[in-house]
BAKOLTI-241333 format. One line per field, with one value per residue: residue number from 1; x, y, z of N, C-alpha, C in turn; residue in one letter. Coordinates in pm, 1 decimal, always signed. Layout:
<guvexs>
num NUM ... $
nX X ... $
nY Y ... $
nZ Z ... $
caX X ... $
caY Y ... $
caZ Z ... $
cX X ... $
cY Y ... $
cZ Z ... $
residuo A ... $
</guvexs>
This chain:
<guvexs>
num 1 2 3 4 5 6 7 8 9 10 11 12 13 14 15 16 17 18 19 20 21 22 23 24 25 26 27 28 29 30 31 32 33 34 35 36 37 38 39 40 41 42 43 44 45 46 47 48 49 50 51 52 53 54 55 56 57 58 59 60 61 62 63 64 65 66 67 68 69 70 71 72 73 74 75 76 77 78 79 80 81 82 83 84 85 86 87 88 89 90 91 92 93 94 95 96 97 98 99 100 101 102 103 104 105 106 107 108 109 110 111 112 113 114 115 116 117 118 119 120 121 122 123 124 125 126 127 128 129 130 131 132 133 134 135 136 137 138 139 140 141 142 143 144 145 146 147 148 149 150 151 152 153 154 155 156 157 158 159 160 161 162 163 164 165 166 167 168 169 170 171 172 173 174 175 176 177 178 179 180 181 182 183 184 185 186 187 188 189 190 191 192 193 194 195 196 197 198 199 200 201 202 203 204 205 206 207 208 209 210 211 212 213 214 215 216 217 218 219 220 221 222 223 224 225 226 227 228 229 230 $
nX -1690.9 -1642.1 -1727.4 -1561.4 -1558.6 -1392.6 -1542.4 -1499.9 -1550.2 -1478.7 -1660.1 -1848.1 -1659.6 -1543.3 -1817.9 -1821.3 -1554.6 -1592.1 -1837.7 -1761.2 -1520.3 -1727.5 -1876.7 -1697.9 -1604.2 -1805.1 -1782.5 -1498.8 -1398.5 -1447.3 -1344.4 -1074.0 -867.7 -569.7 -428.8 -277.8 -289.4 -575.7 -595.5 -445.1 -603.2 -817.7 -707.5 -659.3 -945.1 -1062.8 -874.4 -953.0 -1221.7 -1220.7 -1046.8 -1195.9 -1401.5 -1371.1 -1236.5 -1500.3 -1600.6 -1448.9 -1513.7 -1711.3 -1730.3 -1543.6 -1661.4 -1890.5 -1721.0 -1591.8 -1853.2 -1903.3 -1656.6 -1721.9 -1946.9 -1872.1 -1670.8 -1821.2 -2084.8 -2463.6 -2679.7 -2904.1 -2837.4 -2720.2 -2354.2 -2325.4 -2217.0 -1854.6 -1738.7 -1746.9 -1475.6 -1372.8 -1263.1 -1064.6 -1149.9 -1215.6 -1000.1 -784.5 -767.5 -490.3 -258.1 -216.8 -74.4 +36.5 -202.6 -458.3 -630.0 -540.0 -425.1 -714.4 -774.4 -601.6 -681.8 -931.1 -845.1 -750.1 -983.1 -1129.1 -940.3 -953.1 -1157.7 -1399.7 -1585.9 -1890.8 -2146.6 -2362.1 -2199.2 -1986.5 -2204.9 -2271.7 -2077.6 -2028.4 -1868.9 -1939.8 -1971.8 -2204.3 -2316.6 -2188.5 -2350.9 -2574.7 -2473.9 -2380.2 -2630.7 -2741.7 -2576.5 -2531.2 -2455.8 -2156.1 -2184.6 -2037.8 -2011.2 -1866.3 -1778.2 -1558.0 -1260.1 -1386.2 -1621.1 -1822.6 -2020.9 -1869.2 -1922.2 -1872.6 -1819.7 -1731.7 -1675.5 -1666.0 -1686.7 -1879.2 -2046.7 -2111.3 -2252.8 -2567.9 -2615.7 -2897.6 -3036.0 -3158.2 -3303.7 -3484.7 -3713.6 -3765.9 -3638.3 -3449.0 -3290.5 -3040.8 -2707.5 -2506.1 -2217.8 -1931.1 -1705.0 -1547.9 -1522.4 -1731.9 -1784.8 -2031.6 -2068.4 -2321.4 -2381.4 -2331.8 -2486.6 -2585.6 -2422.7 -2405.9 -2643.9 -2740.7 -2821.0 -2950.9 -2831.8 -2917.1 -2847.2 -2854.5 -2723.3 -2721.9 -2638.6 -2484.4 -2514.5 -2482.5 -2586.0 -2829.2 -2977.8 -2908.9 -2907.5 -2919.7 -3081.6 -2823.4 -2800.7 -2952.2 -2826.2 -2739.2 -2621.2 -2440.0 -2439.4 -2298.0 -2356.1 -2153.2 $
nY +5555.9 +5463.5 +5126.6 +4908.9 +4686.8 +4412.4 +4176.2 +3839.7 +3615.0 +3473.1 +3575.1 +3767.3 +3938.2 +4016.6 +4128.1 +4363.7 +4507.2 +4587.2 +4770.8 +4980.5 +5079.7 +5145.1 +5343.1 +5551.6 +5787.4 +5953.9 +6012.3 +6110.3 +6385.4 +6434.6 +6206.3 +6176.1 +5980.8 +5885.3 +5972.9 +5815.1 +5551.4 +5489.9 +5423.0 +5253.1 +5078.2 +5044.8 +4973.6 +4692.5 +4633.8 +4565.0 +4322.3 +4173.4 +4124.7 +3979.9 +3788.0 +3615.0 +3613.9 +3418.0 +3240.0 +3127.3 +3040.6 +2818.1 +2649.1 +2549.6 +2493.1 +2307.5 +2091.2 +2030.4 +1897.6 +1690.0 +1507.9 +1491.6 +1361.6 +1140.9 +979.4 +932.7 +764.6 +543.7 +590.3 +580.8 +472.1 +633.7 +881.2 +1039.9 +1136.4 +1455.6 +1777.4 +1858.9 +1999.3 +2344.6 +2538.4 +2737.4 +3090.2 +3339.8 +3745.0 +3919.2 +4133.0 +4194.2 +4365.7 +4588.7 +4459.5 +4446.8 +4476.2 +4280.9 +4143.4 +4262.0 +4300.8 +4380.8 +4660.3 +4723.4 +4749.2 +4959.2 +5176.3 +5208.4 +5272.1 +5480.2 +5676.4 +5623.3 +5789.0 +5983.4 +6164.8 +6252.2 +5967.7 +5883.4 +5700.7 +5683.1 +5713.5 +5479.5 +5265.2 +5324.0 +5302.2 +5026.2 +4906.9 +4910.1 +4800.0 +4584.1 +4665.8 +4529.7 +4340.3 +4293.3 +4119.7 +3936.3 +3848.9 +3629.5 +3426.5 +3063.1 +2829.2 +2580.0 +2308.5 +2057.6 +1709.1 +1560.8 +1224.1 +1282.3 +1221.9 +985.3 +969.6 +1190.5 +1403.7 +1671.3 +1942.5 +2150.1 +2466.1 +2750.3 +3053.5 +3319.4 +3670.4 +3629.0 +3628.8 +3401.2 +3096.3 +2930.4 +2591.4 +2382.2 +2088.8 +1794.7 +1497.1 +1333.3 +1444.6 +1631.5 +1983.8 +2160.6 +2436.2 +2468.1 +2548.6 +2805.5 +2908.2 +3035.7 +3026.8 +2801.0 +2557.4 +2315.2 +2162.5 +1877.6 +1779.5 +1672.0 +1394.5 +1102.8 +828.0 +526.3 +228.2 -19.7 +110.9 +262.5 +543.7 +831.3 +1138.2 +1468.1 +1743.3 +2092.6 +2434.8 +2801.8 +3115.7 +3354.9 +3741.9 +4048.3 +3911.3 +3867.1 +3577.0 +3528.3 +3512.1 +3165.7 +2840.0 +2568.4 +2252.9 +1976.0 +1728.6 +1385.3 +1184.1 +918.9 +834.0 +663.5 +441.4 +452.7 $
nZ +5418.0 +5109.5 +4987.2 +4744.5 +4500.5 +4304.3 +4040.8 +4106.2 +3946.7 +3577.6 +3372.4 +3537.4 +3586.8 +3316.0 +3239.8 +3392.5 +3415.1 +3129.6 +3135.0 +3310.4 +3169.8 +2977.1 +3125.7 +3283.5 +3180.5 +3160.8 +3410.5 +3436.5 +3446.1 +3723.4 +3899.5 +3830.0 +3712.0 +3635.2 +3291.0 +3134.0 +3244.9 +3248.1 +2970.0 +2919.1 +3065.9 +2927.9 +2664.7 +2810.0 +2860.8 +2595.2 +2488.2 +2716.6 +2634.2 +2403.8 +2452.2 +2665.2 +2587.1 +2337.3 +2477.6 +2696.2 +2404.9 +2303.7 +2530.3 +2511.7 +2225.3 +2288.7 +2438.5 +2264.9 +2078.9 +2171.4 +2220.9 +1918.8 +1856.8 +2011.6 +1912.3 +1650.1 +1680.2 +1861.5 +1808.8 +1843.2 +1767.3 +1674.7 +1604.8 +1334.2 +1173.2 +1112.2 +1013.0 +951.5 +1314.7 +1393.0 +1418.0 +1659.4 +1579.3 +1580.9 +1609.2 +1259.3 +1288.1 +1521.8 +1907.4 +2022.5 +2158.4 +2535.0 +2843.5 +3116.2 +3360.5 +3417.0 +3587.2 +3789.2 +3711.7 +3706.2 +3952.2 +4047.3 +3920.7 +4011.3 +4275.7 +4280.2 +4174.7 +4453.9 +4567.3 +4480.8 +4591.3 +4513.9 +4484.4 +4448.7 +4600.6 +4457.2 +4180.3 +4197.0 +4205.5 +3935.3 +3802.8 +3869.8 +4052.4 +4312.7 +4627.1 +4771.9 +5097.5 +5438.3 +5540.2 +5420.4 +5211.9 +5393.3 +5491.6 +5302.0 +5366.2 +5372.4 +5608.5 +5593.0 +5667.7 +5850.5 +5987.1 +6304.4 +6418.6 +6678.6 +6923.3 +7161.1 +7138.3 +7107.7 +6906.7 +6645.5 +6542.1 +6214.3 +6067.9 +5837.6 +5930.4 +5837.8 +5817.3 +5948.1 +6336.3 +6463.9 +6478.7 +6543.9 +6721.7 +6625.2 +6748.4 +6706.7 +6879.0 +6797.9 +6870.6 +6727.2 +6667.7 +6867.3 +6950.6 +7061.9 +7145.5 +7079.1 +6915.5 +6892.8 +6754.7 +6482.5 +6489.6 +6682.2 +7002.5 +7100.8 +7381.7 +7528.5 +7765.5 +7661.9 +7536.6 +7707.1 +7713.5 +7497.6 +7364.3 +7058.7 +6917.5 +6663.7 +6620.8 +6496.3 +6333.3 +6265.2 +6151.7 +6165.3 +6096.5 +6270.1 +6361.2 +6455.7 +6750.4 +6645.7 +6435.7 +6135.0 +5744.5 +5602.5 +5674.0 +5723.5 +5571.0 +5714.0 +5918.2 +6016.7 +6281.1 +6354.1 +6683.8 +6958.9 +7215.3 +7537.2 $
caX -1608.3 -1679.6 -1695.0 -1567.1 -1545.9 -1374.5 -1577.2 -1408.9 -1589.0 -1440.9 -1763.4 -1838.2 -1517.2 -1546.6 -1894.1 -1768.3 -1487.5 -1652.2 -1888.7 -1641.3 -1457.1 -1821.4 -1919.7 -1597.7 -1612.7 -1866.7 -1693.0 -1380.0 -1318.1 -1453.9 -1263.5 -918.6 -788.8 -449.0 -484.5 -196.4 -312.5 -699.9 -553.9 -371.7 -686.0 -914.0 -649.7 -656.6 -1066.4 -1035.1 -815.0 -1042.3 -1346.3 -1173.3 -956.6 -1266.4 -1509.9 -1299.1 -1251.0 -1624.3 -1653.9 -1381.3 -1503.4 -1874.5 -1694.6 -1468.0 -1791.3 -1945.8 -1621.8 -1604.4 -1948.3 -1863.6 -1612.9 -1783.8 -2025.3 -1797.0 -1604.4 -1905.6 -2269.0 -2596.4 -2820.3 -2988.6 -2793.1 -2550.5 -2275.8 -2297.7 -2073.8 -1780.7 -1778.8 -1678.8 -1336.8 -1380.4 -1175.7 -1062.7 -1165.8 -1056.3 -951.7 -799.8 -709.3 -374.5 -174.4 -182.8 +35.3 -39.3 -219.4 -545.7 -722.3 -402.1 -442.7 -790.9 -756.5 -515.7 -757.2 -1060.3 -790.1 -738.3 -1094.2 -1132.5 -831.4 -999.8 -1265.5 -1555.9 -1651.4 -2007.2 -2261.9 -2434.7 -2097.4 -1983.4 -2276.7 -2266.2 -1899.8 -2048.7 -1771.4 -1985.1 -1988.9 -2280.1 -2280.8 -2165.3 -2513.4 -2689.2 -2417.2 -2428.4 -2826.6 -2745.6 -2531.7 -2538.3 -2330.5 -2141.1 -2143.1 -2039.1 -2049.8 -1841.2 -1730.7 -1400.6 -1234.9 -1473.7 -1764.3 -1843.1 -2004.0 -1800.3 -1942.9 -1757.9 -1835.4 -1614.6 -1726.2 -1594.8 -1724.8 -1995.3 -1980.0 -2075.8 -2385.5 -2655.4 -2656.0 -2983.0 -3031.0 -3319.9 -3249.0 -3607.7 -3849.9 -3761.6 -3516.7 -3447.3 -3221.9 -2942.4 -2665.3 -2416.8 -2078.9 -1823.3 -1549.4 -1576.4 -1559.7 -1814.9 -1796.8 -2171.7 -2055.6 -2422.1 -2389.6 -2364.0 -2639.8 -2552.0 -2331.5 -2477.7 -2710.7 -2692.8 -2894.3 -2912.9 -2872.7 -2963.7 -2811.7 -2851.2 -2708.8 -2779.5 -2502.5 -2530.2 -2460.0 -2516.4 -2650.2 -2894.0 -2983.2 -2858.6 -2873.6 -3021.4 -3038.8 -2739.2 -2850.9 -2965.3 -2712.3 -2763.8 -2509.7 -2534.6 -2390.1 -2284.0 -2313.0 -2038.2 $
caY +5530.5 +5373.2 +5024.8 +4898.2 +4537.7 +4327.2 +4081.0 +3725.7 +3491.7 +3578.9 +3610.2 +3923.1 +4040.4 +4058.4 +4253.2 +4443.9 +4566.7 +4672.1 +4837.6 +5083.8 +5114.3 +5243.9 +5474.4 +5603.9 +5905.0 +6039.9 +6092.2 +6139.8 +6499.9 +6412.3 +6119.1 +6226.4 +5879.3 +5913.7 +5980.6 +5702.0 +5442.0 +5475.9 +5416.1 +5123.9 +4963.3 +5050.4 +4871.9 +4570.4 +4571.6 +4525.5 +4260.9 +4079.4 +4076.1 +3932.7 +3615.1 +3589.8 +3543.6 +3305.6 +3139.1 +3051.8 +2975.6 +2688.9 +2553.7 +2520.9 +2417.0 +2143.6 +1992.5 +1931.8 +1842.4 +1612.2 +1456.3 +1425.9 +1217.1 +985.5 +935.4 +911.5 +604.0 +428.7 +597.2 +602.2 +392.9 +726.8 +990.7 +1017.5 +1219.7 +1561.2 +1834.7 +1871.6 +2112.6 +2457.9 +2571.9 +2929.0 +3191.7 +3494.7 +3853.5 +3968.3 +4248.4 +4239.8 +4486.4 +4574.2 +4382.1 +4517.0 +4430.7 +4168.0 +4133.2 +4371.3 +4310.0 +4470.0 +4762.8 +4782.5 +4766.0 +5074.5 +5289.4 +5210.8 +5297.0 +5609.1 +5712.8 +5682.9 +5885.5 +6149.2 +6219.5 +6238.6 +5899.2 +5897.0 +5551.0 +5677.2 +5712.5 +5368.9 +5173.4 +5334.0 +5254.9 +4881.1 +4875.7 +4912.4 +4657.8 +4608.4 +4657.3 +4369.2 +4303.7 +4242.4 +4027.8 +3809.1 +3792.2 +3581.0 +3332.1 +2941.4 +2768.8 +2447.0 +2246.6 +1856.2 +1668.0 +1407.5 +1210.8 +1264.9 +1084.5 +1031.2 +979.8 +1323.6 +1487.7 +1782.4 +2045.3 +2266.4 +2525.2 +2842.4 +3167.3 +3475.3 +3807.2 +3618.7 +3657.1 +3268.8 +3007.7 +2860.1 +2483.9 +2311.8 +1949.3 +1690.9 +1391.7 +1251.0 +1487.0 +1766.7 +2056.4 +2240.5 +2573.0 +2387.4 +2652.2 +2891.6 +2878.4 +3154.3 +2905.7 +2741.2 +2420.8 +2317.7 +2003.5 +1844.8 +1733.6 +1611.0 +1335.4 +979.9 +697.5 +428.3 +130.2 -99.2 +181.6 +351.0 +703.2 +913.7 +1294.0 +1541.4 +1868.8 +2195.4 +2582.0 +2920.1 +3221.8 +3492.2 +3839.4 +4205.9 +3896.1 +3768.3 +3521.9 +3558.8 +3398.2 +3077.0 +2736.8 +2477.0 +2134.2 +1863.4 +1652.4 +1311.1 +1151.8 +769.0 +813.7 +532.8 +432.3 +409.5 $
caZ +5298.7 +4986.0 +4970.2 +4615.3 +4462.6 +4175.9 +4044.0 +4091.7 +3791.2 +3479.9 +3333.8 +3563.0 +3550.1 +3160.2 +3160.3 +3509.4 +3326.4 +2982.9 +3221.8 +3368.9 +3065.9 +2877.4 +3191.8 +3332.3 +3085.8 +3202.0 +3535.1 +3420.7 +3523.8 +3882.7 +3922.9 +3751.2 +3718.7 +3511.1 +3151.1 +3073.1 +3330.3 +3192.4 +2826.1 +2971.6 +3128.8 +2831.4 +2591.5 +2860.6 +2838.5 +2470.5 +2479.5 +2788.6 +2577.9 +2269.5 +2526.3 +2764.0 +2511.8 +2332.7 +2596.3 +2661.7 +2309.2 +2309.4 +2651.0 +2473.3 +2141.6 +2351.0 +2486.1 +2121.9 +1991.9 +2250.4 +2175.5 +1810.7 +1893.0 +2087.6 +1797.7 +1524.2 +1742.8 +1902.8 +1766.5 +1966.4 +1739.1 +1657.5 +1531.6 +1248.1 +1165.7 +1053.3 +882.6 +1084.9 +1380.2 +1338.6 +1513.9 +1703.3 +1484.7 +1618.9 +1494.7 +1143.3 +1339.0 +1663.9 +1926.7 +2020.4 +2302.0 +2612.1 +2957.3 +3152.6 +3450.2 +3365.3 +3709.8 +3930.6 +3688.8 +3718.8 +4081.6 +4117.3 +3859.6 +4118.8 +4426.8 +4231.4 +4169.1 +4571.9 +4621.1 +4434.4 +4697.9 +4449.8 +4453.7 +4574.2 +4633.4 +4330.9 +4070.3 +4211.6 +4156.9 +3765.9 +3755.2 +3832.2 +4105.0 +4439.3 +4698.0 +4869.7 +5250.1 +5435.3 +5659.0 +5309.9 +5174.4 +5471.2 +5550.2 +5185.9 +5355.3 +5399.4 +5668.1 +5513.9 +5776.4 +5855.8 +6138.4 +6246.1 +6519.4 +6723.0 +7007.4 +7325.7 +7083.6 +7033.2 +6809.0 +6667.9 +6415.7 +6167.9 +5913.8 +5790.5 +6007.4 +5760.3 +5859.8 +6099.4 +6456.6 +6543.5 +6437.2 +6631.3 +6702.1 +6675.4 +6760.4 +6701.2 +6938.0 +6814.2 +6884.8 +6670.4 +6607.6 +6955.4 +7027.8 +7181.9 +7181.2 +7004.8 +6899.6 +6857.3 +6672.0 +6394.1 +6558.4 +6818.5 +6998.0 +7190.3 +7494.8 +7603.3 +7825.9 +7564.1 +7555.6 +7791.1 +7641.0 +7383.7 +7291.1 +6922.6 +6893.8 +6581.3 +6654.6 +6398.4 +6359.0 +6167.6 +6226.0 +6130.7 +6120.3 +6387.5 +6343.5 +6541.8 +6787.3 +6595.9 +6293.3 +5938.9 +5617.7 +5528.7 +5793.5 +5670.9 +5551.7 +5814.0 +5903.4 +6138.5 +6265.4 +6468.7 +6819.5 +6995.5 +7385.9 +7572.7 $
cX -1681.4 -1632.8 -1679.2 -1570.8 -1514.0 -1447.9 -1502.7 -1430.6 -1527.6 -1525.0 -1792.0 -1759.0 -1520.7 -1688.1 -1876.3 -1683.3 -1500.3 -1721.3 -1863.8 -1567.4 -1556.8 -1862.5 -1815.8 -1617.5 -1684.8 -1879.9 -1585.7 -1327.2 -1333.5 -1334.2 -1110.8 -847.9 -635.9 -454.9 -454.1 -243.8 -486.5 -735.2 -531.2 -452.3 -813.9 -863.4 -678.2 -813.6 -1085.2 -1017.6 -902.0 -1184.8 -1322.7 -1165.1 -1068.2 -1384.9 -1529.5 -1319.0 -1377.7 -1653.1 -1566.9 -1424.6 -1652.6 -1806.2 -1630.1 -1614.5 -1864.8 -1843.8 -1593.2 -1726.4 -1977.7 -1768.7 -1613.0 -1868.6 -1958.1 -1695.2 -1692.8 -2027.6 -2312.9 -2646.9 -2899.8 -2980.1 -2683.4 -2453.1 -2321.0 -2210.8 -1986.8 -1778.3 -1677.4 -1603.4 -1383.4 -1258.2 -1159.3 -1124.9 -1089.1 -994.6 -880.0 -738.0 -573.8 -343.1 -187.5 -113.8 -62.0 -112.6 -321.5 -605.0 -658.2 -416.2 -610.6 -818.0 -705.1 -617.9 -874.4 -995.4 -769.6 -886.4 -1139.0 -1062.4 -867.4 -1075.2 -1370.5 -1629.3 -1776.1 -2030.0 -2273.8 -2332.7 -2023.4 -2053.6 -2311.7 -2188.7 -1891.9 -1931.2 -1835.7 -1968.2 -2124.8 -2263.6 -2296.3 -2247.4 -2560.0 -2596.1 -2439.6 -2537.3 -2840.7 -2699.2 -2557.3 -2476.4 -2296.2 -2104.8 -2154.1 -2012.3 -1934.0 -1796.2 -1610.2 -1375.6 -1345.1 -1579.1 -1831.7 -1887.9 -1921.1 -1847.5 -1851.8 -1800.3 -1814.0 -1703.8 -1709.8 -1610.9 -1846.4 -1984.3 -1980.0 -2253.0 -2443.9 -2678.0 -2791.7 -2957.3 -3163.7 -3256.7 -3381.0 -3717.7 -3897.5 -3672.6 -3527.7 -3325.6 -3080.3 -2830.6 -2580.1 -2291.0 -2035.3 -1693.3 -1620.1 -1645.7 -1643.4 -1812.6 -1947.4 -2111.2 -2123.9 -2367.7 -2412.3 -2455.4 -2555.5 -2533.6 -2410.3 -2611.6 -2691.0 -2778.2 -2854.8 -2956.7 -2871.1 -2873.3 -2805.0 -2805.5 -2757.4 -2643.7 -2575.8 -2430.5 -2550.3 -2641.6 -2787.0 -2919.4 -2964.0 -2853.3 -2974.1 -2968.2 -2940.2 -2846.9 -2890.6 -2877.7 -2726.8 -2624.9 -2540.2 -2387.8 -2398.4 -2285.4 -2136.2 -2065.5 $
cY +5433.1 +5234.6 +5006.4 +4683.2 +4520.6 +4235.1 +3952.8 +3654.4 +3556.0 +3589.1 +3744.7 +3985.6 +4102.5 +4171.3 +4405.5 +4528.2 +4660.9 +4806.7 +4986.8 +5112.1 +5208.4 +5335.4 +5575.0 +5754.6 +6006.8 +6114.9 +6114.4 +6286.2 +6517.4 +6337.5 +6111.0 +6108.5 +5884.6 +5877.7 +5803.8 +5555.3 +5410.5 +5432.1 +5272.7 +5012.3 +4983.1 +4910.3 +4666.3 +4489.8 +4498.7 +4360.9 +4116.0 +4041.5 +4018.4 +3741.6 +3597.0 +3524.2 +3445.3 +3187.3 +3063.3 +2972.2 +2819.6 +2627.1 +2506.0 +2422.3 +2253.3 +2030.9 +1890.4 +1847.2 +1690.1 +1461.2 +1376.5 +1333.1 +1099.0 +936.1 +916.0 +737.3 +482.9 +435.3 +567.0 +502.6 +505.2 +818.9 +943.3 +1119.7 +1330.8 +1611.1 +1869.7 +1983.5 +2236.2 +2498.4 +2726.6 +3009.1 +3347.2 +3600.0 +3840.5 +4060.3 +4228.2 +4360.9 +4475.8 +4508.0 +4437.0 +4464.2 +4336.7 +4200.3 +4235.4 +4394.5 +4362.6 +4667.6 +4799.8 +4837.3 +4897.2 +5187.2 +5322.9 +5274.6 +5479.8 +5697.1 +5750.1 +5755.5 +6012.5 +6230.8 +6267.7 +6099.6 +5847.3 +5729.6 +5538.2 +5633.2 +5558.0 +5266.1 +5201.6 +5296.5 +5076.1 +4791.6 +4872.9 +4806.0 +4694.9 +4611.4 +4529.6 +4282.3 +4245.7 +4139.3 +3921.1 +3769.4 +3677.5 +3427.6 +3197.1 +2868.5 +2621.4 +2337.2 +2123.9 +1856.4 +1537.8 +1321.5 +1218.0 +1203.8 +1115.9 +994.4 +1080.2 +1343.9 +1623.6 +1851.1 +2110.8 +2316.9 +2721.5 +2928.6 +3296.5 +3551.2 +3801.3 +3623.8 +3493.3 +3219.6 +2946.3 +2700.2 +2483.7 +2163.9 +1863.2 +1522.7 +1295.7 +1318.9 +1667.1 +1865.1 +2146.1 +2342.5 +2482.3 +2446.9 +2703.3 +2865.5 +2992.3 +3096.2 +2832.3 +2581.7 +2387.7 +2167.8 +1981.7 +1768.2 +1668.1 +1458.5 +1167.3 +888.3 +595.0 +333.5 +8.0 -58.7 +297.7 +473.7 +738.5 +1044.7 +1374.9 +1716.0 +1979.6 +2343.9 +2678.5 +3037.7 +3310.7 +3646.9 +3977.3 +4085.3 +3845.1 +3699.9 +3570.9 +3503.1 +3246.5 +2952.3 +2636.7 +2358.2 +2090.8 +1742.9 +1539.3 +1245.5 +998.4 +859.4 +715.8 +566.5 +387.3 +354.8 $
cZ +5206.2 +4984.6 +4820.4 +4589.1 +4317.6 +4124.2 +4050.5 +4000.7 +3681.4 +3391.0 +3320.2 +3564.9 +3468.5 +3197.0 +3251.7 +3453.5 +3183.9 +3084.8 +3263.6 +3294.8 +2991.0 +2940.3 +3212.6 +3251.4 +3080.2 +3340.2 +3568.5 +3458.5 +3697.6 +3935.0 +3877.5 +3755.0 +3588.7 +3375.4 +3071.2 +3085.5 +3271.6 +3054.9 +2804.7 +2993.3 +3011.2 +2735.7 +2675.6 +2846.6 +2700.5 +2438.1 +2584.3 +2750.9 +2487.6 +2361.1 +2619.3 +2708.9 +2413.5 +2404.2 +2652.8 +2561.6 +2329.3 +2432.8 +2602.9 +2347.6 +2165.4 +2375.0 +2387.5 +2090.4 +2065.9 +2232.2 +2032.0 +1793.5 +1912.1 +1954.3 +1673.2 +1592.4 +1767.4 +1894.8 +1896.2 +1942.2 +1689.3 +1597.6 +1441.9 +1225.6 +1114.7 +1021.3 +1046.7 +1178.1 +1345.1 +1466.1 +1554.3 +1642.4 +1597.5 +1537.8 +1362.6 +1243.0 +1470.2 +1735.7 +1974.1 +2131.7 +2404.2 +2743.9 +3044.8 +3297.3 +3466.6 +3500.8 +3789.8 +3838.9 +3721.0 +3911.6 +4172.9 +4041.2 +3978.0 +4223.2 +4373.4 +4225.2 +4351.2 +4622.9 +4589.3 +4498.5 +4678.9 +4397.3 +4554.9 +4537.2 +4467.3 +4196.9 +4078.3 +4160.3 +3988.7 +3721.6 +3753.6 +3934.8 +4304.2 +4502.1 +4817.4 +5013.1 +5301.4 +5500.9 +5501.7 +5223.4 +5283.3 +5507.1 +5442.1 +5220.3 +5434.8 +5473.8 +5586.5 +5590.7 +5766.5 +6012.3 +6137.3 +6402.8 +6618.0 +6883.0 +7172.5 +7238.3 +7114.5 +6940.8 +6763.7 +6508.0 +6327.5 +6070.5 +5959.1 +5853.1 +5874.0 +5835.3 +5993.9 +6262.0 +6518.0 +6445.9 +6583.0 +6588.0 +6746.2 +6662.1 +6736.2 +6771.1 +6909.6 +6815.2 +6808.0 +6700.8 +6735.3 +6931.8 +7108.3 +7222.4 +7107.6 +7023.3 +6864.3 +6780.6 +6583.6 +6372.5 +6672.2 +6833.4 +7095.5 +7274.4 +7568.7 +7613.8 +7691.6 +7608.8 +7638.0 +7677.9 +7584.7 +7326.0 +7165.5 +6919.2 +6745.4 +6634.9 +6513.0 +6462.5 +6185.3 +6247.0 +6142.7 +6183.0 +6240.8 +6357.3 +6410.5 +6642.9 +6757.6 +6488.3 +6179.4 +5909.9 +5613.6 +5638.5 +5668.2 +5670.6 +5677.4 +5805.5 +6038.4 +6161.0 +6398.7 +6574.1 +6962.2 +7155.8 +7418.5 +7762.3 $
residuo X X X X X X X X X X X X X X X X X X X X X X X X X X X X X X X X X X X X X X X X X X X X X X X X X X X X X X X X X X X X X X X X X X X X X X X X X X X X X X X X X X X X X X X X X X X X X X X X X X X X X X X X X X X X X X X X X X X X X X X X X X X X X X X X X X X X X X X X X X X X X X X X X X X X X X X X X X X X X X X X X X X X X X X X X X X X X X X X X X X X X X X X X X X X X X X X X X X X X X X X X X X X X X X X X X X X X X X X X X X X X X X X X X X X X X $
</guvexs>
């Protein structure tokens, strides 16, 4: 089956959307997505390139406007005022209104397109709606891992699993970054044996995701942590 995907930024959303709005048409008798509902999510692209791109502009405009401010209250020493900044305007033109919530419609047009049973790899990745397979999304990923101490003087690891099957602890007690062992939970606690009492240690730790059994993705930061005798 076809994997599909929304983009989440509303960046890609916006050109994701145009996207599939400027191809669709050319697989419109394959894909038979409803005349009304395709009308519906055209009008909504419209309307998301107008408020999206807006929307950039005023978050760039806020920034200057912001800046001019400051210099019009308390100067640099360096610069002086210029002409005042220019406000973002809408089109002369705009397009018509359309219903709210554009990403639930685009959502059911895409569920429609797979319902049709001509959506290949190839018409997907034109439609700008593919999702890559989920081995090559995760060979991508970073564990976010902290460290910290909990009761017993312990170390105890933690960073978010998703779709992975588990990470590999390594350790550096001093002499460099050993293999020390795997986790299937999110949380892993080091149990090794603590330094005898009024001795401080720093241990070092970094992981690595695991998946189909072996390594994926990119090693997490280095992270030391003091561990106290007891």
């Amino acid at each position: 089956m076809i994997r599909t995907q929304i983009e989440s930024t509303d960046l890609k959303f916006k050109i994701q959307l145009a996207g599939f709005c400027s191809v669709y048409p050319e697989y419109a008798s394959l894909l038979n997505v409803d005349a009304d509902r395709m009308t519906e999510l055209n009008k909504g692209n419209a309307v998301v390139q107008v408020i999206f791109g807006k929307h950039e502009a005023l978050q760039t405009f806020a920034v200057g406007f912001t800046a001019y401010k400051e210099l019009l209250r308390r100067g640099n020493a360096t610069d002086v005022l210029s002409a005042y900044p220019t406000m973002p305007v809408y089109p002369t033109v705009m397009p018509p209104l359309c219903n709210e919530n554009v990403e639930a419609e685009f959502r059911i047009v895409i569920q429609e397109c797979i319902d049709s049973g001509n959506l290949s790899e190839a018409i997907a990745k034109a439609l700008g709606i593919f999702a890559e397979p989920l081995v090559d999304v995760l060979s991508e990923g970073t564990p976010n891992l902290t460290v910290k101490i909990v009761g017993g003087g312990h170390p105890a690891l933690h960073c978010t699993m998703g779709d992975y099957e588990g990470f590999e602890v390594w350790k550096d007690t001093g002499t460099g970054f050993v293999r020390f062992d795997v986790s299937i939970s999110p949380n892993y606690v080091d149990m090794s044996p603590l330094p005898s009492s009024g001795t401080d240690v720093i241990w070092t730790y970094k992981v690595i995701y695991r998946l189909k059994n072996v390594q994926v993705g990119n090693w997490s930061i280095s992270i030391p942590i003091a561990v106290k005798g007891i």
